[in-house]
Every structure is written in C-alpha cells, then in structure tokens.
MITI-618957 format. One record per residue: x, y, z of N, C-alpha, C in turn; residue number from 1. Coordinates in steps of 0.2 Angstrom, whole numbers, plus 5000, padded with zeros to 4 digits. Layout:
N
nu | nv | nw | cau | cav | caw | cu | cv | cw | seq
X | Y | Z | X | Y | Z | X | Y | Z | NUM
...
This chain:
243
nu | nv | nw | cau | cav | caw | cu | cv | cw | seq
5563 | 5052 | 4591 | 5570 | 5050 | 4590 | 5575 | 5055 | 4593 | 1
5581 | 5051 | 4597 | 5585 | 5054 | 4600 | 5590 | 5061 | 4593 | 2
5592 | 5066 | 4595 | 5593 | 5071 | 4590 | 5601 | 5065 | 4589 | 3
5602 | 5068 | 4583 | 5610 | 5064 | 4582 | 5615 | 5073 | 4582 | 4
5620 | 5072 | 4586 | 5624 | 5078 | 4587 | 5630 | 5080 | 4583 | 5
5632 | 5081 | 4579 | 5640 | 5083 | 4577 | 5643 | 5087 | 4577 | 6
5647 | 5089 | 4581 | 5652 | 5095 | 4582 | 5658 | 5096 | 4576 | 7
5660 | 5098 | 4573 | 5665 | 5098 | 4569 | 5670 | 5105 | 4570 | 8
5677 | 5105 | 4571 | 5680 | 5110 | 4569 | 5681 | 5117 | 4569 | 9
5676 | 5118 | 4563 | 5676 | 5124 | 4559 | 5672 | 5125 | 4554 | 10
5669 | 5130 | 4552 | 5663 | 5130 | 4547 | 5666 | 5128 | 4542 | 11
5671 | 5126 | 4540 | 5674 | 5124 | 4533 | 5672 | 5117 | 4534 | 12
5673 | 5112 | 4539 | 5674 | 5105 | 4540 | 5666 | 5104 | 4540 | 13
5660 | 5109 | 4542 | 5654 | 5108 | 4543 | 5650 | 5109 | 4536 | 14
5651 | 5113 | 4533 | 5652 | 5115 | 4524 | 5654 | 5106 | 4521 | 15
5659 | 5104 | 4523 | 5659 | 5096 | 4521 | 5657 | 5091 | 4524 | 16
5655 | 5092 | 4527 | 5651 | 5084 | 4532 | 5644 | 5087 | 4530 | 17
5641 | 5092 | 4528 | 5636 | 5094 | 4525 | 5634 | 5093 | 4516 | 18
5638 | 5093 | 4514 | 5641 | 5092 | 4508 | 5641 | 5083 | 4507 | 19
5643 | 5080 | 4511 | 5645 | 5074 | 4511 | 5638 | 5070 | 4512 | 20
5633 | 5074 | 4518 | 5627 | 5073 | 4518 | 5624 | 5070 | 4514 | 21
5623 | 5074 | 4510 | 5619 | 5079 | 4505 | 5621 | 5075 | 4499 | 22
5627 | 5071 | 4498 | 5628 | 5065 | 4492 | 5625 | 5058 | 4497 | 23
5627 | 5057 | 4501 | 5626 | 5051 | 4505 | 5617 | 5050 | 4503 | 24
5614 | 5054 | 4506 | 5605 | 5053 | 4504 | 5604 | 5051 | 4499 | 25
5605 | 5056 | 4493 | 5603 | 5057 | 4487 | 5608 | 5051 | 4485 | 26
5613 | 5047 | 4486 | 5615 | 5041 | 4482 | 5608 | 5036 | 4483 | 27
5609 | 5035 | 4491 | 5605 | 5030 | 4496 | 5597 | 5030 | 4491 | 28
5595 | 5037 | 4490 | 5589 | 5039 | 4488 | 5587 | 5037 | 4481 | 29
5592 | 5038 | 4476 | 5591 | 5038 | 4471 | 5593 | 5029 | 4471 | 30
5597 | 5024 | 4472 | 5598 | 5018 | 4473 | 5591 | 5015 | 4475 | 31
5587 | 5018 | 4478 | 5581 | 5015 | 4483 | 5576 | 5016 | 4477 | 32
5573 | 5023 | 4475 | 5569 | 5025 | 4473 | 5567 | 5029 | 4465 | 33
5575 | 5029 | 4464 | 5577 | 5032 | 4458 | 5575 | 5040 | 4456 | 34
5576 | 5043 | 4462 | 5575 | 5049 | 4463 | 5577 | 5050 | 4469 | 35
5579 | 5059 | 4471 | 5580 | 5061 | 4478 | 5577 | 5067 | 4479 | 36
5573 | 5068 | 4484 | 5571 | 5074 | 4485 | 5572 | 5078 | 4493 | 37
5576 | 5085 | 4490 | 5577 | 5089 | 4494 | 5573 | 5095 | 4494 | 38
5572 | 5096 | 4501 | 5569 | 5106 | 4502 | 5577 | 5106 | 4506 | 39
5579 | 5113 | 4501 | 5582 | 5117 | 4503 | 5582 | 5123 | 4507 | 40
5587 | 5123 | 4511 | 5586 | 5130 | 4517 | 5588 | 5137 | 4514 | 41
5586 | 5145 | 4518 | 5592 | 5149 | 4518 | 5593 | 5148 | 4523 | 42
5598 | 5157 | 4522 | 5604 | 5158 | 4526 | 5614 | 5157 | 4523 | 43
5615 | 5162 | 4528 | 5621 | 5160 | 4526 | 5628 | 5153 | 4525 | 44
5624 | 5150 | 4531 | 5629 | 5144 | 4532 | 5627 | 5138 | 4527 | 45
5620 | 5138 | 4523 | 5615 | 5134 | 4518 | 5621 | 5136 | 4513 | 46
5621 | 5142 | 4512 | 5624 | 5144 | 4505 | 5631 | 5142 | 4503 | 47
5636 | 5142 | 4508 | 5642 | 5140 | 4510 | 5644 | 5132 | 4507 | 48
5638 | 5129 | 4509 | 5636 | 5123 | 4506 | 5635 | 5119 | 4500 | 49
5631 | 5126 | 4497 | 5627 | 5126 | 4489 | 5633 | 5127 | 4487 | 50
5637 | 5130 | 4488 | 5642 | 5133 | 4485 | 5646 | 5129 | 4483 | 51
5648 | 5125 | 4490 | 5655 | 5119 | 4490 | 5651 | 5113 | 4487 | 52
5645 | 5110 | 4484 | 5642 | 5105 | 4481 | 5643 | 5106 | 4474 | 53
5642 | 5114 | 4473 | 5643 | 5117 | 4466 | 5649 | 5115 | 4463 | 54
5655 | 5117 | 4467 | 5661 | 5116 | 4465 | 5665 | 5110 | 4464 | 55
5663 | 5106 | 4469 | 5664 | 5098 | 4470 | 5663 | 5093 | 4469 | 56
5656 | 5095 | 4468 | 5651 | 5087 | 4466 | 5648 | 5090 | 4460 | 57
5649 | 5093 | 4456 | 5645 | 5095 | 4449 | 5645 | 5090 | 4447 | 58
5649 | 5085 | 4447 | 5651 | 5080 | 4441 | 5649 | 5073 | 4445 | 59
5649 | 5072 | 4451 | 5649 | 5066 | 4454 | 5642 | 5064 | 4457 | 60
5637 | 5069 | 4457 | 5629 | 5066 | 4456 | 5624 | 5065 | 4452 | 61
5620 | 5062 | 4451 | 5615 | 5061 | 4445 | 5612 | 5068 | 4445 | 62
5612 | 5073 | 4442 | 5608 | 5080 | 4447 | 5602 | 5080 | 4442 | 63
5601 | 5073 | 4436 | 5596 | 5074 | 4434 | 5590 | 5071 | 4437 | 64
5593 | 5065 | 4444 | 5587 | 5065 | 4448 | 5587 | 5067 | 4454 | 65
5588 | 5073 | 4455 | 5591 | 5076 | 4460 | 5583 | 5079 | 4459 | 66
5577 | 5084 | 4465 | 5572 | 5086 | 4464 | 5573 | 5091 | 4472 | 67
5574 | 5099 | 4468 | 5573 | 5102 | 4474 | 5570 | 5105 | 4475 | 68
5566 | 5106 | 4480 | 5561 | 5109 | 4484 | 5565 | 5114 | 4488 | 69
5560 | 5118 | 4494 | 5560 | 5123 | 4498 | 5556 | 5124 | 4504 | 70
5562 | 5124 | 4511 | 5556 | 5125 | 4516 | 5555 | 5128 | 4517 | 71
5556 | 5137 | 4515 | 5550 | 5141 | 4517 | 5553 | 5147 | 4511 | 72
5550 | 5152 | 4509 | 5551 | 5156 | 4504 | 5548 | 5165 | 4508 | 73
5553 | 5169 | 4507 | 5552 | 5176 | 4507 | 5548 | 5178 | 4502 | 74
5540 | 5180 | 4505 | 5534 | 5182 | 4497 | 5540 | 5188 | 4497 | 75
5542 | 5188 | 4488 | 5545 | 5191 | 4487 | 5546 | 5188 | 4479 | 76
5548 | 5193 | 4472 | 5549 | 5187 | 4467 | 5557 | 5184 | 4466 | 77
5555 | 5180 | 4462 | 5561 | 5176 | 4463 | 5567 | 5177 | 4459 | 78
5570 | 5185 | 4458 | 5575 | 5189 | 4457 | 5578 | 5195 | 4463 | 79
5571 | 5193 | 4467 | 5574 | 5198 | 4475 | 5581 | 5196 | 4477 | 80
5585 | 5200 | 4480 | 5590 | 5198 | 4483 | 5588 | 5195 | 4489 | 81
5581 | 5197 | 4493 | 5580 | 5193 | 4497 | 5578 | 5185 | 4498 | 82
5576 | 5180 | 4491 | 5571 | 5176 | 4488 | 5578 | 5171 | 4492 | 83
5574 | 5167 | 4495 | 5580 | 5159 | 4496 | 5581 | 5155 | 4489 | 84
5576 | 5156 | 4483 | 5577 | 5152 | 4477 | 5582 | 5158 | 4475 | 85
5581 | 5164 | 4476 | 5588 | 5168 | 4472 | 5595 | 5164 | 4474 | 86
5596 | 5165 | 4480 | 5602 | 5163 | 4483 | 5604 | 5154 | 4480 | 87
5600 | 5150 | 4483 | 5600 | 5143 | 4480 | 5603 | 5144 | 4472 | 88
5600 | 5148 | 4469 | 5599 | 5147 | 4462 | 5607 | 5150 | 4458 | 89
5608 | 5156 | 4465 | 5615 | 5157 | 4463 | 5622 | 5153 | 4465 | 90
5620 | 5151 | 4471 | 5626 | 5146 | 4473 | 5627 | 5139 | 4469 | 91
5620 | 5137 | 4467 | 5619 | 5130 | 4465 | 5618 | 5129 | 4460 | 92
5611 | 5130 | 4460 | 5605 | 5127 | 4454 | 5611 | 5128 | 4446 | 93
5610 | 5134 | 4447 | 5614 | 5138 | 4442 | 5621 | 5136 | 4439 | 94
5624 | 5132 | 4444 | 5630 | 5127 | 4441 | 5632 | 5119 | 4442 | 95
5623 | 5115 | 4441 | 5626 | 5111 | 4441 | 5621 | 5107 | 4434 | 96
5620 | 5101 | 4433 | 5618 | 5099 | 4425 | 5610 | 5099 | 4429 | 97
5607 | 5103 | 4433 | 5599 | 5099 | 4433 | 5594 | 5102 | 4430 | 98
5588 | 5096 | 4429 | 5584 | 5099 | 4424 | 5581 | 5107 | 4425 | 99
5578 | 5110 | 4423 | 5573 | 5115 | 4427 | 5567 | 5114 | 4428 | 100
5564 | 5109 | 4427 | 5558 | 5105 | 4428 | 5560 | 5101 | 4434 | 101
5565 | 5099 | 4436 | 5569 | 5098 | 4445 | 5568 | 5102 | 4451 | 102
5567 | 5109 | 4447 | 5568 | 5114 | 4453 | 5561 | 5117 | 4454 | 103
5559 | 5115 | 4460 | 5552 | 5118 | 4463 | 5552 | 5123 | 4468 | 104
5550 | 5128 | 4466 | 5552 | 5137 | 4468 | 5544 | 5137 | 4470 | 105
5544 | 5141 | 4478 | 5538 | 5143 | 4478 | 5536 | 5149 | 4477 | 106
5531 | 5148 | 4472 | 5528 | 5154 | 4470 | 5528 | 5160 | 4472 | 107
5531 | 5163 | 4477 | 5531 | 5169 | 4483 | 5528 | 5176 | 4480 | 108
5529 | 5177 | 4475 | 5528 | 5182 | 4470 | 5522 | 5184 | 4470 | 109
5515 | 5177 | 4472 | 5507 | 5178 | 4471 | 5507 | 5180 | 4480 | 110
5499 | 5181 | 4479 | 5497 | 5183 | 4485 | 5499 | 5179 | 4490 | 111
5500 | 5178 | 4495 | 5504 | 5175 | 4502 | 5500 | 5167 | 4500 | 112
5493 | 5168 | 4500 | 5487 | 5161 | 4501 | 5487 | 5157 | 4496 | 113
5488 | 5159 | 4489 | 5489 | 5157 | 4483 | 5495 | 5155 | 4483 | 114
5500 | 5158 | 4486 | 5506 | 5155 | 4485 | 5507 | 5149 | 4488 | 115
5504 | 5149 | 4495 | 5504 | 5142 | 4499 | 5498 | 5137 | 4494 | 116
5494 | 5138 | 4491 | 5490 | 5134 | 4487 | 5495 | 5129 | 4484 | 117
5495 | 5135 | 4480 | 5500 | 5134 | 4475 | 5506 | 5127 | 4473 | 118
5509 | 5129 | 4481 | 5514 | 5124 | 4484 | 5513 | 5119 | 4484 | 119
5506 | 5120 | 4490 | 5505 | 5113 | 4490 | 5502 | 5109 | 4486 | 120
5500 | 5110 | 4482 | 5498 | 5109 | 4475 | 5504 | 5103 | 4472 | 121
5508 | 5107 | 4471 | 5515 | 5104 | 4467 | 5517 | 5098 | 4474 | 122
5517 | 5098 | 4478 | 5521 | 5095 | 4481 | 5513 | 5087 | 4482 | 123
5509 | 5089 | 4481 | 5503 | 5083 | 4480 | 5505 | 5079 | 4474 | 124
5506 | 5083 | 4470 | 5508 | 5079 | 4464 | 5512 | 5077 | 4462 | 125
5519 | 5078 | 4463 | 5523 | 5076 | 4467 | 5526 | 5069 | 4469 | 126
5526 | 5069 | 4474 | 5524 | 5065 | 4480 | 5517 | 5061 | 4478 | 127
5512 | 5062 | 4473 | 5507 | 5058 | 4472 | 5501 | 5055 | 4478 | 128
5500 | 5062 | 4482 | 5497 | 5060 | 4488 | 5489 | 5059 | 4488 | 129
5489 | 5054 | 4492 | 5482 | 5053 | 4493 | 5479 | 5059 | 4498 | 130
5472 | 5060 | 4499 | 5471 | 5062 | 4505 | 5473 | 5059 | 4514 | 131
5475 | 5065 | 4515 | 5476 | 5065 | 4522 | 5483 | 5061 | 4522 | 132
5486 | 5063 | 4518 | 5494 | 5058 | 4517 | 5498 | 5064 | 4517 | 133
5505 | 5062 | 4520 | 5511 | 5066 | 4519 | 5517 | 5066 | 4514 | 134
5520 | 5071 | 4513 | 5527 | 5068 | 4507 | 5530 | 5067 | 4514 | 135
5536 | 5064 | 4511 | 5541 | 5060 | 4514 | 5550 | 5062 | 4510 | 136
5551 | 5068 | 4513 | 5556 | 5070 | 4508 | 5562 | 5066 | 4511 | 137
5568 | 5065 | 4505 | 5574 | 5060 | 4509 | 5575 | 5065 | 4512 | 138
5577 | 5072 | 4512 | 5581 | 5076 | 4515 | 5580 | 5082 | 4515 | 139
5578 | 5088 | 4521 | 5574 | 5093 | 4523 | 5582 | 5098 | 4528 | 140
5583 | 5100 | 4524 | 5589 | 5106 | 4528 | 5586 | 5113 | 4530 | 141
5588 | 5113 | 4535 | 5584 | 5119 | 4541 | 5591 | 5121 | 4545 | 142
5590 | 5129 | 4545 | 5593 | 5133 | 4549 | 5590 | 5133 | 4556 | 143
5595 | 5140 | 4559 | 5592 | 5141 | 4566 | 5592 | 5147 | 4569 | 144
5585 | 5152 | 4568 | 5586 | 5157 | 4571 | 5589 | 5159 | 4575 | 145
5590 | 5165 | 4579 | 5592 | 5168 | 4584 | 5587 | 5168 | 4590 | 146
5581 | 5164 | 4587 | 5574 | 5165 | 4591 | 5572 | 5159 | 4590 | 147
5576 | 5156 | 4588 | 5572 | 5149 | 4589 | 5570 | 5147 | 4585 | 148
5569 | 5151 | 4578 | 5564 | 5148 | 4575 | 5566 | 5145 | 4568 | 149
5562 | 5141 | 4565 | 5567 | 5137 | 4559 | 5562 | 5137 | 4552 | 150
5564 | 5136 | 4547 | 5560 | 5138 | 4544 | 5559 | 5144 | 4543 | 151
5551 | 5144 | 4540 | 5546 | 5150 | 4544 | 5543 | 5149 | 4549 | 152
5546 | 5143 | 4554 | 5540 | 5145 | 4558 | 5542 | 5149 | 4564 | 153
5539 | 5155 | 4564 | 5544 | 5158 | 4571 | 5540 | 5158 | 4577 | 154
5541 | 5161 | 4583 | 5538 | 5161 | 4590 | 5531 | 5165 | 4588 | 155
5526 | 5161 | 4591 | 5519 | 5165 | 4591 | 5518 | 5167 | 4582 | 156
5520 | 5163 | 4579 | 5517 | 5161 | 4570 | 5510 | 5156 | 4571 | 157
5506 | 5159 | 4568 | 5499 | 5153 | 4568 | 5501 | 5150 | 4563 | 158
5507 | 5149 | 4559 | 5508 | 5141 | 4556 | 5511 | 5136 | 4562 | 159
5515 | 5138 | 4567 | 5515 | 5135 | 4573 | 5509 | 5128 | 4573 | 160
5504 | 5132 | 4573 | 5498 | 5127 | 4573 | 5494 | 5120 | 4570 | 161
5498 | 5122 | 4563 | 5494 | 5121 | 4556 | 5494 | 5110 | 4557 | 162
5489 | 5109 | 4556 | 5490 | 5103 | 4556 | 5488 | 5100 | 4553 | 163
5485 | 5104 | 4547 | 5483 | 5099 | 4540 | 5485 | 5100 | 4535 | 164
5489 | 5108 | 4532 | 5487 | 5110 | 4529 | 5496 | 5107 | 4526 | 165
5500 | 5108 | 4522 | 5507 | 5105 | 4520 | 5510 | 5113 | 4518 | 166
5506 | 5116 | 4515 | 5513 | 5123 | 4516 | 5507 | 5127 | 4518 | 167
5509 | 5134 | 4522 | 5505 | 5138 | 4526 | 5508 | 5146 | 4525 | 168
5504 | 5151 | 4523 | 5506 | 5158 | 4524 | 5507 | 5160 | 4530 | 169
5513 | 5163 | 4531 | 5512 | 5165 | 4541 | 5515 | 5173 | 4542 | 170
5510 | 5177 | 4545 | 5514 | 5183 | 4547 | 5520 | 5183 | 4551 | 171
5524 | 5185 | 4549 | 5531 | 5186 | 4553 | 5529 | 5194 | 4554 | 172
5528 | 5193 | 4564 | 5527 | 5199 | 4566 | 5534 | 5205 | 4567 | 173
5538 | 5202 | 4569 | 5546 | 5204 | 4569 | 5547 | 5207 | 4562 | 174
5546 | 5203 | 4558 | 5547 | 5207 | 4551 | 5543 | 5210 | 4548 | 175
5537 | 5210 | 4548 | 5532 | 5214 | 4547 | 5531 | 5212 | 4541 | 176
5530 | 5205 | 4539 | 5530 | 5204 | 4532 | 5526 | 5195 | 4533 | 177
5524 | 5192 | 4527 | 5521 | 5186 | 4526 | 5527 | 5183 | 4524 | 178
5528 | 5177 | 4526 | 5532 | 5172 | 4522 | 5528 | 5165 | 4521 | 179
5529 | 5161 | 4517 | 5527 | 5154 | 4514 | 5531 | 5148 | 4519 | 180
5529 | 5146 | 4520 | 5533 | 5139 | 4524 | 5529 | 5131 | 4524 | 181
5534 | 5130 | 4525 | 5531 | 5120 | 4525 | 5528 | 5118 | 4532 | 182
5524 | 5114 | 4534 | 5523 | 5114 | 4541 | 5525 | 5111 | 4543 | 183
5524 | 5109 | 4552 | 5527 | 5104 | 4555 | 5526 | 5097 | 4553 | 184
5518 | 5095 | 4551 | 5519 | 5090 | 4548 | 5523 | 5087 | 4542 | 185
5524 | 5089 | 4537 | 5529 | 5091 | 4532 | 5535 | 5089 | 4536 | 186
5538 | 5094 | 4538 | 5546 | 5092 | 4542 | 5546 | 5087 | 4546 | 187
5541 | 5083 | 4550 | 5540 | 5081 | 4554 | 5540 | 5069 | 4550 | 188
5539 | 5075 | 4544 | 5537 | 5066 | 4539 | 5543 | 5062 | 4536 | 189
5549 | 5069 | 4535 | 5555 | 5068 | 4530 | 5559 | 5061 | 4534 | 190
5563 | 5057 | 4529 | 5569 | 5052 | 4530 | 5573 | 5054 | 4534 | 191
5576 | 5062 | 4535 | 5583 | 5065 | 4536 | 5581 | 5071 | 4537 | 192
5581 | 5075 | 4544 | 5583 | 5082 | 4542 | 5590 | 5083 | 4547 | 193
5589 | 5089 | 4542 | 5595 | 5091 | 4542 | 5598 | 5098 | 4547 | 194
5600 | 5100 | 4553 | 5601 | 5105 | 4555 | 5607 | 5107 | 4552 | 195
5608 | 5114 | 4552 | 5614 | 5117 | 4549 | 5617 | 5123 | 4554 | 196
5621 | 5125 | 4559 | 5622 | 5129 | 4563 | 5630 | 5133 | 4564 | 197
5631 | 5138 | 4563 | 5637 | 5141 | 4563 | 5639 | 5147 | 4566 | 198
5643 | 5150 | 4571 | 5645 | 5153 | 4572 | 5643 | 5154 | 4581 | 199
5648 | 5157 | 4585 | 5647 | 5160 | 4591 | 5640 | 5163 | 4592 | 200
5640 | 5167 | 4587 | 5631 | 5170 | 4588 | 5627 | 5167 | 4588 | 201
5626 | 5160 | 4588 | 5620 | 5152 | 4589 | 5622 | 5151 | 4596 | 202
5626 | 5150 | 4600 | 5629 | 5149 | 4604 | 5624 | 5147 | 4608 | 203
5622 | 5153 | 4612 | 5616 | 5153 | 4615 | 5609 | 5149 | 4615 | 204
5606 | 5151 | 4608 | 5603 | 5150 | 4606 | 5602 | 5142 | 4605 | 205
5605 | 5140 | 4602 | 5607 | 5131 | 4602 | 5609 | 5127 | 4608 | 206
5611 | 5131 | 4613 | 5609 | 5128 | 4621 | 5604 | 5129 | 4623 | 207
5601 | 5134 | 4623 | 5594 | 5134 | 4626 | 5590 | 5128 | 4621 | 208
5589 | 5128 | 4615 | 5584 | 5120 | 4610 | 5587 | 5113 | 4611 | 209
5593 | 5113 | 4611 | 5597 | 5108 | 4612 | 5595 | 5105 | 4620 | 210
5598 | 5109 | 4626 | 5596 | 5108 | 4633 | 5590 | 5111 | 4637 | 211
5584 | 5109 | 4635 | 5580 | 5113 | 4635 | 5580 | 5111 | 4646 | 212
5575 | 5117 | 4646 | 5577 | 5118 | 4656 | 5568 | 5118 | 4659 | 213
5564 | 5117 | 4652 | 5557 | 5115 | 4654 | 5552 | 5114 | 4648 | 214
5546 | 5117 | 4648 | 5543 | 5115 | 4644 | 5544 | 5119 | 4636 | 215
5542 | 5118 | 4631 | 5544 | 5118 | 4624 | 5542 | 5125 | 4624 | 216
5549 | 5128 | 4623 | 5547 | 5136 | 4621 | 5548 | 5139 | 4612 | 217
5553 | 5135 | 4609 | 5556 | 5137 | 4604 | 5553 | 5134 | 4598 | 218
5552 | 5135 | 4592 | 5549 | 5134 | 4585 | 5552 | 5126 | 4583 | 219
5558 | 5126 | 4584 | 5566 | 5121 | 4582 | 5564 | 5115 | 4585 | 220
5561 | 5116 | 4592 | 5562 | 5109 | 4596 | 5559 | 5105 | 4594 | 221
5551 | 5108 | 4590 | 5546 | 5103 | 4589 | 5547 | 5099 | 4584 | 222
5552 | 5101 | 4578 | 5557 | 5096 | 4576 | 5556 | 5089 | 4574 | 223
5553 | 5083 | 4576 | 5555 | 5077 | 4580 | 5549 | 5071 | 4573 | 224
5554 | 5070 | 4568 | 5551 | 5066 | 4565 | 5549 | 5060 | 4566 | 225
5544 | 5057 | 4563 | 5539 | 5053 | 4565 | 5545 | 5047 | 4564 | 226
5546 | 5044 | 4559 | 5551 | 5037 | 4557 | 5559 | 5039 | 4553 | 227
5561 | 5046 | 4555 | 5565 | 5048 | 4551 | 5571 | 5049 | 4556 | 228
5576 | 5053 | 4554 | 5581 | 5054 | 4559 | 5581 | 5062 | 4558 | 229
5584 | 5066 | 4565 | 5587 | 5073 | 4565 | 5595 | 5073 | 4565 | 230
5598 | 5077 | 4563 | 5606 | 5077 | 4562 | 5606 | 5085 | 4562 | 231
5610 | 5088 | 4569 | 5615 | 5093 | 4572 | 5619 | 5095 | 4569 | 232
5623 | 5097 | 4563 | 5627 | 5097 | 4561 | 5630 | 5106 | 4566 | 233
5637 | 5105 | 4569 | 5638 | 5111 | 4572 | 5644 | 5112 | 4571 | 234
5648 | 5120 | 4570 | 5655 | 5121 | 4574 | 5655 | 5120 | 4579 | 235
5662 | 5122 | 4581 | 5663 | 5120 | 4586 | 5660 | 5127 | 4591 | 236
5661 | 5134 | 4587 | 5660 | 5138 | 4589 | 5652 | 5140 | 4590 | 237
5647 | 5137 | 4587 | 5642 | 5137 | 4589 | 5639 | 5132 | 4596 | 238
5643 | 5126 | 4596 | 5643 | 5121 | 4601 | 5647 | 5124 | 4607 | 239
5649 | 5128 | 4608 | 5655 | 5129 | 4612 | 5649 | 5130 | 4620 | 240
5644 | 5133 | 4620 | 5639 | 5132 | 4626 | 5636 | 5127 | 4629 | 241
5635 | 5120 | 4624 | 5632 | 5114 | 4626 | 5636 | 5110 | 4630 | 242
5632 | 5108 | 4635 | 5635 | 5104 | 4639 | 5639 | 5094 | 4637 | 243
C-alpha cells in the first residue's frame, strides 16, 4: 500500500494531527470492537504528543478501553530515565483515567530472551492467538532514526530477520546494549501505523526512505502492512528535502 504523506506546518500542528489521529482510531476501534489497542513509540516528538492527549483528551476518550502496548523497550527497569514505559508513563499513562491492567510494559528489567518471551506471551493472550496467527493492532506509532531504523530494528539487527517469532531480543551494536522489539511481522499486521517525524535533523534521512534511489537499504522502508495503511505524519522542517 501506497505510504499516505502529510506535511504540516510545524511540530505543534503535527503534535495535533497526531493527537487527532490517535482519537480518530481508538473511536473507530472501540465502535467496531469495543476496545482499541495501541503500541506506543519513544522519542522526543512521541512524547510531545503523550503530552498534548494528556492535557486535551483526558476527558474525551473511553481510556478505560483504551489498551497500550509498546514497540520496542530499552532492557532497562521501568523507573530508568532511559525506559520508553518511563517516558509514556510520565507524559500519559500517569494522567489520564486508564486501568493499570490496560497498560502492557515490556518486562525489559528480565534477561533480554525472557523479556521477549515474556511479551510475547501477553500479547498471545491478548490478542487470543491461534498458532501461526498475528495481532492486529488498530494503531502502531513508530519513530525515525537518524539511521533508518525504527523501532528496534536497526541496520544489521538479526531481528531484521525474525519471521516467526512476535517480539525479539536484538543487539544494538551502535549502543552496545540489547533492546526488546516487536517484529516486522507484528508491525507489518496493524490497521494503522503510524510515522511520527520532526525536525531538520530527519531531513535527510526521510528522503533518503521516503525516495529510495535503489534497492532497500534502511530498517523503516520495510514497513509495508499487509491490509492496513502507513501515515507520514511530517513537519515541514523535516519534509523540507522530499521531492
């Protein structure tokens, strides 16, 4: 499916068409199915967003069937200032009426393999998966490295490869550290994902995945849901390269 593109403005305009998103689904979703299930992102331009849902929509969404996930998690515990649950937890979770039995944190804290078990465990159940079956999240929010890579999966990750498994431990060689991530299959099954991109310092980077000049070099491109849609959400200042 063709990627959907939108330029907006400024990171404050993209904070709200992201925001807007993000009610849109979870109405759509919880009307359909009487739930809505999100994996949320980090990063900075994620959080700008937790932020503005916190402050705006406290009152204007069911957030008791609101169910959030995570697409990939820093092994780390989940009071690290590094922890994506930290961050989610402080911009969001923390101020709006949802259960804590809603919120599914990946166990990062346990051994890297454990913790990916783990995951995947919760989200089987979940989801109520048969073997050899995928979730289907309504809505999947993903950043965009400086390297392409989205999620955990970065360049030369053996989770790159993972095609059976729904969350996978991956060395990040660059950081020199294990992270937990959802795989392509996962991402590749959602309703909606969701790009989230901001600032001049993407610039580059988001022409090069965007306008690709040959064969698939970057983690981001692979992207490309099976029956679902992708949505770009950009500044202007990020877009300022694309043709």
């Amino acid at each position: 499916m063709t990627p959907e593109i939108k330029v907006l403005p400024d990171s404050a305009a993209l904070n709200l068409a992201a925001a807007q998103a993000f009610q849109t689904a979870a109405e759509q979703a919880i009307a359909q199915r009487g739930r809505f299930s999100v994996a949320l992102s980090g990063g900075n331009t994620p959080r700008s967003v937790y932020s503005l849902l916190a402050q705006q929509y406290k009152t204007s969404l069911p957030w008791d069937k609101v169910h959030v996930f995570f697409g990939d998690e820093r092994c780390v515990p989940p009071d690290h200032p590094d922890s994506n649950y930290r961050m989610a937890n402080e911009a969001l979770l923390s101020h709006v009426p949802i259960p804590p039995e809603n919120v599914h944190r990946i166990r990062a804290e346990l051994d890297p393999e454990a913790a990916a078990k783990d995951y995947e465990s919760q989200l089987r159940s979940f989801f109520q998966l048969a073997n050899n079956s995928w979730p289907c999240f309504d809505l999947i929010m993903l950043g965009l490295g400086q390297d392409g890579h989205t999620a955990s999966l970065f360049p030369g990750s053996s989770a790159l490869d993972e095609k059976s498994r729904l969350v996978a431990p991956t060395w990040v060689e660059k950081k020199r550290t294990f992270r937990i991530t959802l795989t392509y299959p996962v991402l590749n099954h959602a309703a909606e994902v969701e790009f989230l991109v901001s600032g001049s310092g993407k610039a580059q980077i988001l022409r090069d995945v965007l306008n690709p000049s040959g064969s698939v070099a970057f983690p981001a491109q692979l992207i490309k849901p099976v029956n679902g849609r992708v949505q770009w959400l950009l500044d202007q200042d990020a877009a300022n390269l694309l043709h």
